[in-house]
C-alpha positions in Angstrom: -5.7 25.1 50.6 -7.4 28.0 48.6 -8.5 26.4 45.4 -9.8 28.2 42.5 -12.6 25.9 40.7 -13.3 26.7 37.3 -16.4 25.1 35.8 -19.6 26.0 34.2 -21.9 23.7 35.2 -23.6 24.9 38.4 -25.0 21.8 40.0 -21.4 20.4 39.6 -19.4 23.6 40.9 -21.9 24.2 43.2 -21.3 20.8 44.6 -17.3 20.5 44.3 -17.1 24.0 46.3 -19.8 23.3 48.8 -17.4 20.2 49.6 -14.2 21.4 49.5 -15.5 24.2 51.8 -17.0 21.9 54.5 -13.6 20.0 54.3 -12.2 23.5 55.6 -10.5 24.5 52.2 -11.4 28.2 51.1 -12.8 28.2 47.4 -13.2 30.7 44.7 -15.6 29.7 41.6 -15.6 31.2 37.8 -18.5 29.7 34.9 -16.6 31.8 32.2 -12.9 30.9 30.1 -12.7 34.7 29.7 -13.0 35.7 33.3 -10.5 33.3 34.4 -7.7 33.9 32.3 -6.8 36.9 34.6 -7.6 35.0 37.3 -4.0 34.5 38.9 -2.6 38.0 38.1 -3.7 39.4 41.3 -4.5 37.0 43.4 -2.6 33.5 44.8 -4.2 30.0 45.0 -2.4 26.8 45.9 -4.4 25.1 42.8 -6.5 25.3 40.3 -9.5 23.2 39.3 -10.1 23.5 35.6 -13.2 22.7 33.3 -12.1 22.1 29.5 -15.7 22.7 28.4 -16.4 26.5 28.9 -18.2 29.5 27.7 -15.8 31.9 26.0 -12.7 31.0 26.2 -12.1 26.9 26.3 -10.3 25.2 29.1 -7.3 24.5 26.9 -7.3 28.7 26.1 -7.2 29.3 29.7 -4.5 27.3 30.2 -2.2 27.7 27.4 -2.3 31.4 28.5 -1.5 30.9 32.2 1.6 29.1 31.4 2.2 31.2 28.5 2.5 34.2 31.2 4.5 31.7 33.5 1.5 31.1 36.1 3.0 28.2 37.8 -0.2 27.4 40.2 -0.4 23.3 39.8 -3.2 22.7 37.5 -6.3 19.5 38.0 -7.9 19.0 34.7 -11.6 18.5 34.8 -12.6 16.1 31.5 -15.6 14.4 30.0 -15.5 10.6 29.5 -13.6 9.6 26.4 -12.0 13.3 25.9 -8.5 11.6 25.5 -6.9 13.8 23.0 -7.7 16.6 25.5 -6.8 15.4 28.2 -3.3 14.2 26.1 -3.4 18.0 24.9 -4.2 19.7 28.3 -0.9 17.8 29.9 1.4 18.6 27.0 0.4 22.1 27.5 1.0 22.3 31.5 -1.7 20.6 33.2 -0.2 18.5 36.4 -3.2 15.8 36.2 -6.5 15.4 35.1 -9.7 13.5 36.4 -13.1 12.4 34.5 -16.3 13.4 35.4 -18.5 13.1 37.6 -15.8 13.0 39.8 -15.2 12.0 43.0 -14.8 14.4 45.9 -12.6 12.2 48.0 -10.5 11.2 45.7 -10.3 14.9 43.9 -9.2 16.2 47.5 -6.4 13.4 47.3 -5.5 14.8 43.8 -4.9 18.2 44.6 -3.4 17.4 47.8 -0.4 15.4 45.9 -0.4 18.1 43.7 0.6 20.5 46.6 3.0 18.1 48.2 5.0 18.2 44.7 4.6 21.5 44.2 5.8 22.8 47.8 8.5 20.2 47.4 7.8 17.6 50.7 7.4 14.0 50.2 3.9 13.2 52.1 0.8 15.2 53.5 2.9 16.0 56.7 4.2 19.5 57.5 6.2 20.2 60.6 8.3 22.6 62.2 10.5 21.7 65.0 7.7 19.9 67.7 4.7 21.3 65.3 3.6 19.1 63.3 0.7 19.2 60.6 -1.3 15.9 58.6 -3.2 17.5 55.7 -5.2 14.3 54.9 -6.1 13.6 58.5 -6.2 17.2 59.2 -4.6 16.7 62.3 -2.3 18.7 64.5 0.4 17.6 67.1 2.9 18.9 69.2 5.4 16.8 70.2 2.9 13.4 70.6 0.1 15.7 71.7 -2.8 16.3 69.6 -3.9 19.8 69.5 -7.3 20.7 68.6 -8.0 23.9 66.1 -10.5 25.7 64.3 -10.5 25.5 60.5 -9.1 28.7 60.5 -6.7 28.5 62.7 -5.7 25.1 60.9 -5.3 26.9 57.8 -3.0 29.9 59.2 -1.0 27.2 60.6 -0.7 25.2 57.4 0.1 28.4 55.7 3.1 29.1 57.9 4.1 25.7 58.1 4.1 25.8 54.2 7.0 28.4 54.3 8.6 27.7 57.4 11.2 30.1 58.6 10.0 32.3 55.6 7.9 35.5 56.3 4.2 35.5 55.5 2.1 39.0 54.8 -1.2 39.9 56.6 -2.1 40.1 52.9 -1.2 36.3 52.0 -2.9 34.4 54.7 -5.9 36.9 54.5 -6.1 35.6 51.0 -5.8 32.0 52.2 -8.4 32.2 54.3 -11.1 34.2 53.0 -10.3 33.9 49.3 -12.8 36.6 47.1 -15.5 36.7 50.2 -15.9 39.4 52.7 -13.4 38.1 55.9 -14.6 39.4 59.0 -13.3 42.7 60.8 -10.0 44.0 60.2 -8.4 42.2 63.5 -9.7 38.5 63.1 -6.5 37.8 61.6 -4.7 39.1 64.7 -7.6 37.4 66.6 -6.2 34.1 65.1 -2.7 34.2 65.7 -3.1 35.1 69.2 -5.3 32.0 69.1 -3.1 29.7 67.4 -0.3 30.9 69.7 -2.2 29.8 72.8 -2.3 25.9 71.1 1.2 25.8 70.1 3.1 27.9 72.1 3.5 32.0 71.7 7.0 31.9 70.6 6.5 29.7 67.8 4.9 32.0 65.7 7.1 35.4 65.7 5.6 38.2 64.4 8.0 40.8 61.6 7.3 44.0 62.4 5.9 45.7 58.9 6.1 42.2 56.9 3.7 39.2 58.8 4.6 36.2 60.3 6.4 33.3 60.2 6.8 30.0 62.0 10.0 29.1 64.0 11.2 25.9 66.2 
């Protein structure tokens, strides 16, 4: 997943990211309710982590305007203990769930993998594609019976395709998915990847769209 975490306090966010990241997820952190109201005009995330205490503009503020300018990303409320009207608020206005701090990583991951599931449409944390077949929670990959063992990268191109699969993805999209606001390495590590990934599961899985990127086939 590429999460966007928005909170001010920096032991807390520094925590949450450094987590999600060793659990393979790419992250992207804001302190500031101004900065991240323009936050999901340019760029895509699968969901979005959101403090309702912040400097500038308020949680609630940021909020309000994404759906206002029909962001859809699925939203996680972060919330104090005993902040029940905002939490009551925060929903009405668009916010898919909330959770109280301090929160739990484990169970936040669980969050905002539901959250995914509903908003990609699929019933559980599997994805699969023909014999290809991904397990978000236990992070594993199989084809056929046949676990397959991958990189985190390479885990999230495949989740990415499998995500949209039989649909075109840009060099552009899964670029972003995997390197989020950091520097990604040289210009061919994506290409690196995919040859990678096609050695696991099989070349002709993964076609390649002359012009557009890539998408994931039986």
């Amino acid at each position: 997943m590429r999460i966007l975490v928005i909170e001010d306090d920096v032991i807390l966010g520094d925590g949450l990211c450094e987590g999600l990241r060793l659990d393979g997820h790419t992250v992207d952190w804001l302190t500031d309710g101004d900065d991240a109201l323009h936050a999901l005009e340019a760029d895509e995330f699968d969901v979005a982590v959101l403090d309702l205490a912040l400097p500038g503009c308020s949680g609630l503020e940021v909020l309000a305007h994404w759906r206002r300018a029909n962001q859809q990303v699925p939203v996680l409320v972060l919330t104090a203990y005993g902040d029940t009207h905002d939490c009551i608020t925060a929903l009405d206005q668009g916010a898919d769930d909330y959770v109280s701090k301090p929160v739990d990583l484990a169970e936040l991951e669980a969050r905002l993998r539901a959250l995914l599931r509903r908003a990609n449409g699929h019933a559980d944390n599997c994805l699969q594609c023909g014999a290809v077949s991904l397990d978000r929670s236990d992070r594993i990959v199989r084809i056929d019976e046949t676990s397959v063992e991958l990189s985190a990268y390479e885990f999230a191109v495949l989740e990415a395709l499998l995500e949209r699969s039989g649909r075109v993805i840009s060099r552009e999209q899964l670029e972003s998915r995997l390197y989020g606001w950091g520097d990604g390495p040289e210009s061919n590590s994506l290409h690196v990847l995919i040859h990678k990934l096609r050695s696991r599961i099989g070349a002709r899985r993964i076609e390649t769209v002359r012009g557009l990127g890539y998408r994931i086939v039986p």
